[in-house]
NUTI-522941 format. One line per 8 residues: number of its first residue (from 1); their letters; for each residue y, x, z of C-alpha. Coordinates in Angstrom, 3 decimals, always signed. Layout:
<nodes>
NUM	a	Y/X/Z; ... $
</nodes>
This chain:
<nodes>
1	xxxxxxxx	+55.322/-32.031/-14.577; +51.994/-30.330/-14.858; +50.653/-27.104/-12.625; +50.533/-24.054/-14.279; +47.628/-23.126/-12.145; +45.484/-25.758/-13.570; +44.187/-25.869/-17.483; +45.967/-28.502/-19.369 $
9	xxxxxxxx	+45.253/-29.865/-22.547; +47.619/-31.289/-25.473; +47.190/-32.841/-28.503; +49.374/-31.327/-31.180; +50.194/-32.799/-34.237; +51.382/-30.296/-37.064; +52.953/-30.613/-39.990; +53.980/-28.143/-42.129 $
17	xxxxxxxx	+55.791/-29.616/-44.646; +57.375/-28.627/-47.778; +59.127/-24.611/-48.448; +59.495/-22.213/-45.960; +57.949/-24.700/-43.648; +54.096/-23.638/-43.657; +55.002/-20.300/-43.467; +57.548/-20.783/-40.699 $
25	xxxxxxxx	+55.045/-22.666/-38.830; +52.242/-20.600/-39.262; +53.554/-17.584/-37.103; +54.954/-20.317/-34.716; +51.295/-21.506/-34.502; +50.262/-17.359/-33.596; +53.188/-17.196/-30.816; +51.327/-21.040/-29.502 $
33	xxxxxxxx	+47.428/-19.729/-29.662; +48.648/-16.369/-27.627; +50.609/-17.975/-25.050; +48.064/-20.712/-24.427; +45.833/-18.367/-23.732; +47.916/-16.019/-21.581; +48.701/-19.374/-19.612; +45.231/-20.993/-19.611 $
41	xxxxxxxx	+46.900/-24.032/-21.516; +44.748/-25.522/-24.122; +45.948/-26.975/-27.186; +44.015/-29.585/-29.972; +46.201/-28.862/-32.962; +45.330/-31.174/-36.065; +47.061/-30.373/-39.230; +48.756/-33.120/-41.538 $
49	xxxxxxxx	+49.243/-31.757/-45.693; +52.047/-35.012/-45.415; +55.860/-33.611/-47.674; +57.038/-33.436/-50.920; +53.188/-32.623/-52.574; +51.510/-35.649/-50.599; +55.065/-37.587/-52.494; +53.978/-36.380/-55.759 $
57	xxxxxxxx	+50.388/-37.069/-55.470; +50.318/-41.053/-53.509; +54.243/-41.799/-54.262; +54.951/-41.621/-50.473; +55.825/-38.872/-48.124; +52.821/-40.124/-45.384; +50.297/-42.697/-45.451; +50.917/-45.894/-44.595 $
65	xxxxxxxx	+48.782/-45.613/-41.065; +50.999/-42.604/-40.197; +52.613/-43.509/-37.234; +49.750/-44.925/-35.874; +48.006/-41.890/-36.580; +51.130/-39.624/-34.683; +51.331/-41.687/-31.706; +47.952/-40.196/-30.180 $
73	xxxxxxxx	+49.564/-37.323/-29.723; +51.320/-35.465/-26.967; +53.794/-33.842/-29.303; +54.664/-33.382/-33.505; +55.282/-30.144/-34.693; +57.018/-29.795/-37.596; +57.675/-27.374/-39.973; +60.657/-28.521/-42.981 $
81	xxxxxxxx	+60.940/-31.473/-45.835; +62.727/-30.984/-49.049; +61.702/-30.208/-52.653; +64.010/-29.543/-55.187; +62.653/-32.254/-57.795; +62.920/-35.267/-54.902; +66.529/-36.608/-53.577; +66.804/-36.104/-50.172 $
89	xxxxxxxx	+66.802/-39.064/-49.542; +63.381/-40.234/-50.079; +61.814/-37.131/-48.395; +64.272/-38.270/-45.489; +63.461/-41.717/-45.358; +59.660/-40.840/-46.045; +59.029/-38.998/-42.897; +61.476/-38.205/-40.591 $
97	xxxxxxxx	+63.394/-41.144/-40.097; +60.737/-43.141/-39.463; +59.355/-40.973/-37.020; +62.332/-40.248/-34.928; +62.306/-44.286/-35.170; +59.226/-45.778/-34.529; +58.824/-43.269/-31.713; +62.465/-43.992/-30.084 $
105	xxxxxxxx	+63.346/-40.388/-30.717; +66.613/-41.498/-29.606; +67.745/-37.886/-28.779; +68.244/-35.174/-30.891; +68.944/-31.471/-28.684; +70.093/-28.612/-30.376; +71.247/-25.513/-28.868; +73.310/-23.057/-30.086 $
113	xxxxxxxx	+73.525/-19.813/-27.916; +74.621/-16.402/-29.451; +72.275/-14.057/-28.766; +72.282/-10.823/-27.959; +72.369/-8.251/-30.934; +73.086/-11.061/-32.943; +76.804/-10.980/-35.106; +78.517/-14.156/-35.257 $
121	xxxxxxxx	+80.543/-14.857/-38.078; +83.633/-14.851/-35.934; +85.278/-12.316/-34.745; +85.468/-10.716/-30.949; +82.284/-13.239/-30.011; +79.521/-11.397/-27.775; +76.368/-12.303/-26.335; +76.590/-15.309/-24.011 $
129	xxxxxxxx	+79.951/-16.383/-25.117; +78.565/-19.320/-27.322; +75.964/-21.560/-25.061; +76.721/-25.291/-26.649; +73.949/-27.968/-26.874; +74.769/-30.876/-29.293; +72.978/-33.996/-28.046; +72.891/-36.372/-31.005 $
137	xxxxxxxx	+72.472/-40.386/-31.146; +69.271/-39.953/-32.953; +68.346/-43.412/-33.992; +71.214/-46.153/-34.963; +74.684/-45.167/-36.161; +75.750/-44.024/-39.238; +72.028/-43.201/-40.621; +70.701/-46.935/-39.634 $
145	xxxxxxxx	+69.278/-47.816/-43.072; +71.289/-50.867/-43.793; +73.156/-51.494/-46.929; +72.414/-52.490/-50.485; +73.493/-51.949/-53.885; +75.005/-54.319/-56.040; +75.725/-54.342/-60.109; +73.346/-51.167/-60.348 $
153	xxxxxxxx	+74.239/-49.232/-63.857; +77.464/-51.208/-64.368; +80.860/-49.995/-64.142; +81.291/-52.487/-61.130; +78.762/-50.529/-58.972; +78.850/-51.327/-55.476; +77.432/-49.160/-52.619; +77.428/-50.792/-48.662 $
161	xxxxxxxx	+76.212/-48.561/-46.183; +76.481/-50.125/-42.684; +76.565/-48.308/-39.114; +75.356/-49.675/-36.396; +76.165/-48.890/-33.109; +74.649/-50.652/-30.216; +75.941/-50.898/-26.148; +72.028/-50.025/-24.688 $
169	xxxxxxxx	+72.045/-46.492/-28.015; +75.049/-45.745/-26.490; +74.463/-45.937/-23.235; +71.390/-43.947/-23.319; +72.311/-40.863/-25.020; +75.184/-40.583/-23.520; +73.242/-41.020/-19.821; +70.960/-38.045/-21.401 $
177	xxxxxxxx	+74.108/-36.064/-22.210; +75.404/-36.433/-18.580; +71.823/-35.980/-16.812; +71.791/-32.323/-19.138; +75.206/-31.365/-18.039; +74.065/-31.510/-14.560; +70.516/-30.461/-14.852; +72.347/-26.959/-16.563 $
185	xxxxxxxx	+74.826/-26.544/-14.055; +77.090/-24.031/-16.503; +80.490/-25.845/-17.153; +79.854/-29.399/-16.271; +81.292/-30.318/-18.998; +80.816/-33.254/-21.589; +82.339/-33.806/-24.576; +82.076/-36.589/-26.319 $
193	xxxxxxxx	+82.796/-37.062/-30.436; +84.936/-40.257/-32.171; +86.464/-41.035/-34.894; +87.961/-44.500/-33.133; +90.880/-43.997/-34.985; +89.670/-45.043/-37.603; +86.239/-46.588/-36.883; +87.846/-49.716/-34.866 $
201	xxxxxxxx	+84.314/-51.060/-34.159; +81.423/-48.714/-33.569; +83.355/-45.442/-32.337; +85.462/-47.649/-29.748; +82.027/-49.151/-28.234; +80.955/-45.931/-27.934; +84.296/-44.570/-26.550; +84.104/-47.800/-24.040 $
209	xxxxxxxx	+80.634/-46.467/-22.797; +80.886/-42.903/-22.924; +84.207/-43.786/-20.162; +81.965/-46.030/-18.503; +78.743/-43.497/-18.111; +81.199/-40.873/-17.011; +82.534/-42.837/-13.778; +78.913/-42.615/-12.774 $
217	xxxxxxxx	+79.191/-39.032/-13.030; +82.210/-37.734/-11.124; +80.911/-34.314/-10.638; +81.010/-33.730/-14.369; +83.859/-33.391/-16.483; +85.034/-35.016/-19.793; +86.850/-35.034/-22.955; +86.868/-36.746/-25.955 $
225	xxxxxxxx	+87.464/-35.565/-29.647; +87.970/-36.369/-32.909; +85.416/-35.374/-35.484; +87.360/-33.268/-37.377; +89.311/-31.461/-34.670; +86.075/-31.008/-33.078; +84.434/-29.400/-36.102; +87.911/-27.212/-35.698 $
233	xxxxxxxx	+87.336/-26.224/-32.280; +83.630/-25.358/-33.140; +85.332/-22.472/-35.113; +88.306/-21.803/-32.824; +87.087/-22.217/-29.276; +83.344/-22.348/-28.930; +83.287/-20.858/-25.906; +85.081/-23.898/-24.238 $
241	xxxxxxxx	+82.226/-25.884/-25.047; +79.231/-26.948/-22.731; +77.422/-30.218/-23.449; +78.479/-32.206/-26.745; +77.131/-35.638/-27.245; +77.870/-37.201/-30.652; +76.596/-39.617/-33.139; +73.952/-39.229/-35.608 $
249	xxxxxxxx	+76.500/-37.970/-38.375; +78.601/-36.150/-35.566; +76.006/-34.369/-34.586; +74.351/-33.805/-37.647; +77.764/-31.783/-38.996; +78.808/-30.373/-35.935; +74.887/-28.848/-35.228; +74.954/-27.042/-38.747 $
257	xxxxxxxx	+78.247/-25.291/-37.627; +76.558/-23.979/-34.613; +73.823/-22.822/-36.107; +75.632/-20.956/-38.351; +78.512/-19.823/-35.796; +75.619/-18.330/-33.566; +74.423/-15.890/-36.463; +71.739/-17.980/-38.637 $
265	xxxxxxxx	+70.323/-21.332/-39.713; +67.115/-19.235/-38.745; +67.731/-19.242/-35.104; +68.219/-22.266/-34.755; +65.626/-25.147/-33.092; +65.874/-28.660/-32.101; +63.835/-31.657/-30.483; +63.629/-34.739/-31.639 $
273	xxxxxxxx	+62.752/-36.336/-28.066; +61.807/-39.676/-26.423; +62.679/-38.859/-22.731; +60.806/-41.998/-21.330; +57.607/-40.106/-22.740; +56.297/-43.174/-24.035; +55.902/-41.810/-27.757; +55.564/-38.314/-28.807 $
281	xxxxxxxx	+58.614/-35.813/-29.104; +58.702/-34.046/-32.183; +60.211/-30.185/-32.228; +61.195/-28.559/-35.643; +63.696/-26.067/-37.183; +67.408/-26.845/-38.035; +66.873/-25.284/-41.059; +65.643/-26.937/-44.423 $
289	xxxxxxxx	+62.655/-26.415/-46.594; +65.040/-23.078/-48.222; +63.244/-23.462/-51.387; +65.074/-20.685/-53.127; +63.156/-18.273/-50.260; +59.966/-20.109/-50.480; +57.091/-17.612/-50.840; +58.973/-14.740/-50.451 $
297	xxxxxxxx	+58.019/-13.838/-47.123; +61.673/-13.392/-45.887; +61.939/-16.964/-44.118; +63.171/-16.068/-40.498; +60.290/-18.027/-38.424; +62.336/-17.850/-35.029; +63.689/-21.348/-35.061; +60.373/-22.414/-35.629 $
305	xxxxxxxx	+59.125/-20.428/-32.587; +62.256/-21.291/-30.313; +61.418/-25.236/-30.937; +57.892/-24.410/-29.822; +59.609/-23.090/-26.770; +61.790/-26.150/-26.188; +57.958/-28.299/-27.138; +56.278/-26.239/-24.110 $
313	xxxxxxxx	+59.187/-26.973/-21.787; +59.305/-30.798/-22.836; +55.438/-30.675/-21.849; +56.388/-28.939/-18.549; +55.033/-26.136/-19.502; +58.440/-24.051/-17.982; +56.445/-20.422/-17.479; +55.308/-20.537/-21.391 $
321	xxxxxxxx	+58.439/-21.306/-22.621; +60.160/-18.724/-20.761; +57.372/-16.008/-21.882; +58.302/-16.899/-25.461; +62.213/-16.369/-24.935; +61.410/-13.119/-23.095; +59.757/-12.066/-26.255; +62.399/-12.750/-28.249 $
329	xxxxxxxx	+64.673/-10.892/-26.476; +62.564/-7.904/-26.823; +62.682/-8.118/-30.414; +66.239/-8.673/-30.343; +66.596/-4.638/-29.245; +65.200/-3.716/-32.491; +68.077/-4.716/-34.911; +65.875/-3.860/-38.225 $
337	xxxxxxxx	+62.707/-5.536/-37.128; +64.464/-8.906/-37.716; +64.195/-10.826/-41.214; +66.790/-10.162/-43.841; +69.219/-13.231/-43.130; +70.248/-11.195/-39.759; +70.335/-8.323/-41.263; +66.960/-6.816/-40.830 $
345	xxxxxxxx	+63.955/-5.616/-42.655; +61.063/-7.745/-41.083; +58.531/-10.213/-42.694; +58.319/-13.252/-41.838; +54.771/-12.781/-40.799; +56.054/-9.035/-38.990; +58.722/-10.923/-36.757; +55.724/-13.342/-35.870 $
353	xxxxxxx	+53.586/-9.973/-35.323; +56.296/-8.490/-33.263; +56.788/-11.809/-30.860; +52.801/-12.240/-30.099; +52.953/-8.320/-29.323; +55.593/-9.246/-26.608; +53.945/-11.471/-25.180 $
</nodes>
């Protein structure tokens, strides 16, 4: 942890990325230069053009020294990958991936908290009532690249994609999960996502550890679900939910439904962390690159500012996270000074205005 009452100094990696992400990062990057200096925190930001427009310049998403590059850094910032004319794929594999890899990024937190003044998409929900964080496996599993292709153009195609799940992946996620629960203190509660009915190798290792983590954990309670009732429950019962840990596709589905279940894709942040601190942790939006919005100045930059909060409080930097989710509860008053996807009349670059002035 570092003392607030002495100057400390990060390095910052940014990236904007492709979309809505420069301009989503930009007013993130205004709420980060005010609260540094309200704080006496000082940042060195350095600024990476890597995305879709590096891709279509050098045929690769980053150089080839990239990761070698990031890993003088304290933390990666990032804004969104995607362009329309690449497969997702390649912009996937291209950056992030590797990243959350070669750093041992192995969890990915995402919370999902209704907020006040905010209308979830289900009925009779009010502030409070939705408070879930997803930890996700964020490393192995179902998005390990392994596989090949076979007979490529020929009727007899052939596509193997293989999972892998591993006893030390599981174990330490699932530890993270457990160590969150109780750090929280809200409902002690853990649930953990399978699909072992029908995955008879990988989902019952990890049902094996996840009932071996928890006996180290008595104060905390368990329960284990199926993918599909749990994407169910999501929708029926959020507010039963505390701590979820899942699996890199688990999580990846069940995260988009509480994003969206909690008002917006745009409110949504997430951290893509090492929690040995041995590489950098990298903090970006839920959200995509939204091409459709790009340029339009309508992108809602608060999931972009909300990782940046979740970045300071990684860095132990607890009082200027909490400034920046006291701003955005002021905002929150003012129903039409949000951006258009929650129903408001803001900006992008006016909601960033409007945090910075509450700080």
């Amino acid at each position: 942890m570092h003392s607030n009452s002495v100057s400390s100094k990060y390095k910052i990696a940014v990236i904007p990325g492709d979309g809505i992400g420069p301009e989503v990062v930009a007013e993130g990057l205004k709420v980060l230069d005010t609260v540094s200096h309200k704080r006496d925190i000082a940042f060195d930001l350095q600024e990476f053009d890597w995305g879709s427009e590096y891709f279509f310049k050098f045929d690769r998403m980053m150089p080839v020294d990239a990761i070698q590059t990031l890993s003088k850094f304290d933390s990666i910032f990032l804004g969104a990958v995607g362009h329309p004319e690449l497969q997702d794929h390649l912009t996937l594999n291209g950056l992030l991936l590797p990243i959350r890899r070669n750093f041992d990024q192995y969890v990915c937190e995402r919370p999902s908290f209704l907020y006040p003044g905010i209308i979830s998409p289900l009925s009779g929900k009010n502030s409070g009532d939705i408070d879930i964080v997803v930890v996700r496996e964020n490393t192995e599993g179902e998005y390990a690249d392994i596989g090949g292709m076979q007979y490529e153009g020929f009727p007899d195609q052939v596509a193997i994609q293989t999972s892998v799940f591993t006893k030390k992946g599981c174990e330490r996620v699932i530890s993270y999960a457990f160590e969150l629960a109780r750090e929280r203190s809200k409902k002690r509660l853990v649930t953990s996502i399978t699909k072992s009915n029908a995955q008879g190798y990988g989902m019952v290792l990890w049902d094996n550890v996840f009932a071996d983590v928890s006996r180290l954990y008595p104060d905390i309670q368990t329960e284990s679900l199926l993918i599909d009732a749990a994407c169910m429950d999501f929708i029926r019962r959020p507010e039963d939910f505390d701590i979820v840990v899942a699996s890199n596709l688990f999580g990846d589905i069940l995260t988009d439904i509480g994003a969206i279940i909690t008002g917006s894709m745009g409110l949504a942040p997430s951290g893509n962390i090492n929690p040995t601190r041995k590489f950098p942790s990298m903090f970006e939006p839920v959200h995509g690159s939204a091409p459709d919005i790009s340029g339009k100045g309508i992108s809602n930059p608060l999931a972009s500012i909300l990782s940046l909060e979740m970045m300071l409080d990684h860095l132990g930097e607890q009082d200027a996270a909490k400034d920046i989710q006291k701003a955005l509860l002021k905002l929150l008053e003012y129903p039409d000074k949000l951006t258009p996807d929650l129903g408001g009349k803001y900006s992008t670059s006016q909601v960033g205005d409007f945090i910075v002035s509450s700080l």
